[in-house]
N, C-alpha and C positions, 0 to 999 in steps of 0.2 A: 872932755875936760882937759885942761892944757896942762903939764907934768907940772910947770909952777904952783897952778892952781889946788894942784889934786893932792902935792904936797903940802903946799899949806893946809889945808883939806885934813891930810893925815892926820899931821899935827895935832891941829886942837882937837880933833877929834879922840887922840889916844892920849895925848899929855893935859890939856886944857879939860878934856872930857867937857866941850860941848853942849852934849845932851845927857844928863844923868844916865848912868845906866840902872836897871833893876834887876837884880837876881831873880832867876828862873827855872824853871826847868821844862826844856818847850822838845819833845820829838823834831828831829829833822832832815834830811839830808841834805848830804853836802859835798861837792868835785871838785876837784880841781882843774885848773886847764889842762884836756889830754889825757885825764884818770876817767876813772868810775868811779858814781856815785856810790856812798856807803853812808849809813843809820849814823846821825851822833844825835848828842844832846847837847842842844843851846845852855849854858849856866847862865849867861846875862846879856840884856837886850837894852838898847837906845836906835833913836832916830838915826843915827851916824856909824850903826856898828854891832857888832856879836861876839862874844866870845864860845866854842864849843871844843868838845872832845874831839881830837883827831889825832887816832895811834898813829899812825904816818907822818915820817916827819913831813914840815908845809915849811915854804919857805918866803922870806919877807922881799912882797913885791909879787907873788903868784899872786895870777888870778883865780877866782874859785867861784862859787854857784852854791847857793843856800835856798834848802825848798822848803819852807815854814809853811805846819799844815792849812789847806785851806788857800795858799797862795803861789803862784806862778813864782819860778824861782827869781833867784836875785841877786846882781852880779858885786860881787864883792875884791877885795883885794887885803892879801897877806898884810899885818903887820906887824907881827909880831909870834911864834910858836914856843911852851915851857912845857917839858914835862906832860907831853900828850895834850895840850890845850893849844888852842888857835885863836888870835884877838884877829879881826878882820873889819876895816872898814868898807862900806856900802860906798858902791860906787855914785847912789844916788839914795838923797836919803829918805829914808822909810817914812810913810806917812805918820802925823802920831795920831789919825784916827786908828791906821791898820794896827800900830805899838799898842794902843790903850787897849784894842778886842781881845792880841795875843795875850797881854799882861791879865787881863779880864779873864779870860777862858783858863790860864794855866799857874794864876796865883796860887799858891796856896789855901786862901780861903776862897778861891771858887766853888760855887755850889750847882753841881750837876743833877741837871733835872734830866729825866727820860721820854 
């Protein structure tokens, strides 16, 4: 993706907000470029993006890797870190068959059969 593009990109995606986000709370993990991976939790999920815990500071413009369970990771980019949280936009964006299953599996009123 060409840095104009991916900007623009950025943008609507964290100010325009895009694709709705939905609050969550999804197991994951997550690296940065050049780190180890370590355990957070997703709080909110869209087509174009995530916000999760990350005690370390992250910085805007790192690249990073998100592994939502059930899926091959997923390359993402900083853009924004508050206060142990991370906003990151997908560098390509998440299907929303794949959003609808996670949001499915880890809503709150999902109902786990065995």
């Amino acid at each position: 993706m060409a840095l104009d593009t991916f900007d623009s990109y950025r943008i609507a995606a964290q100010e325009d907000r895009c694709a709705p986000r939905t609050k969550i709370t999804v197991p994951a993990q997550l690296r940065a470029s050049g780190g180890r991976a370590f355990q957070t939790v997703v709080h909110d999920l869209s087509i174009s993006g995530f916000s999760a815990s990350a005690i370390s500071r992250m910085h805007e413009g790192q690249v990073c890797w998100i592994t939502l369970p059930g899926l091959e990771s997923r390359q993402a980019e900083v853009v924004w870190w508050e206060n142990s949280v991370v906003g990151c936009a997908f560098a390509e964006l998440l299907s929303p068959i794949v959003q609808e299953n996670i949001l499915a599996r880890y809503s709150p009123e999902a109902v786990y059969r065995a």
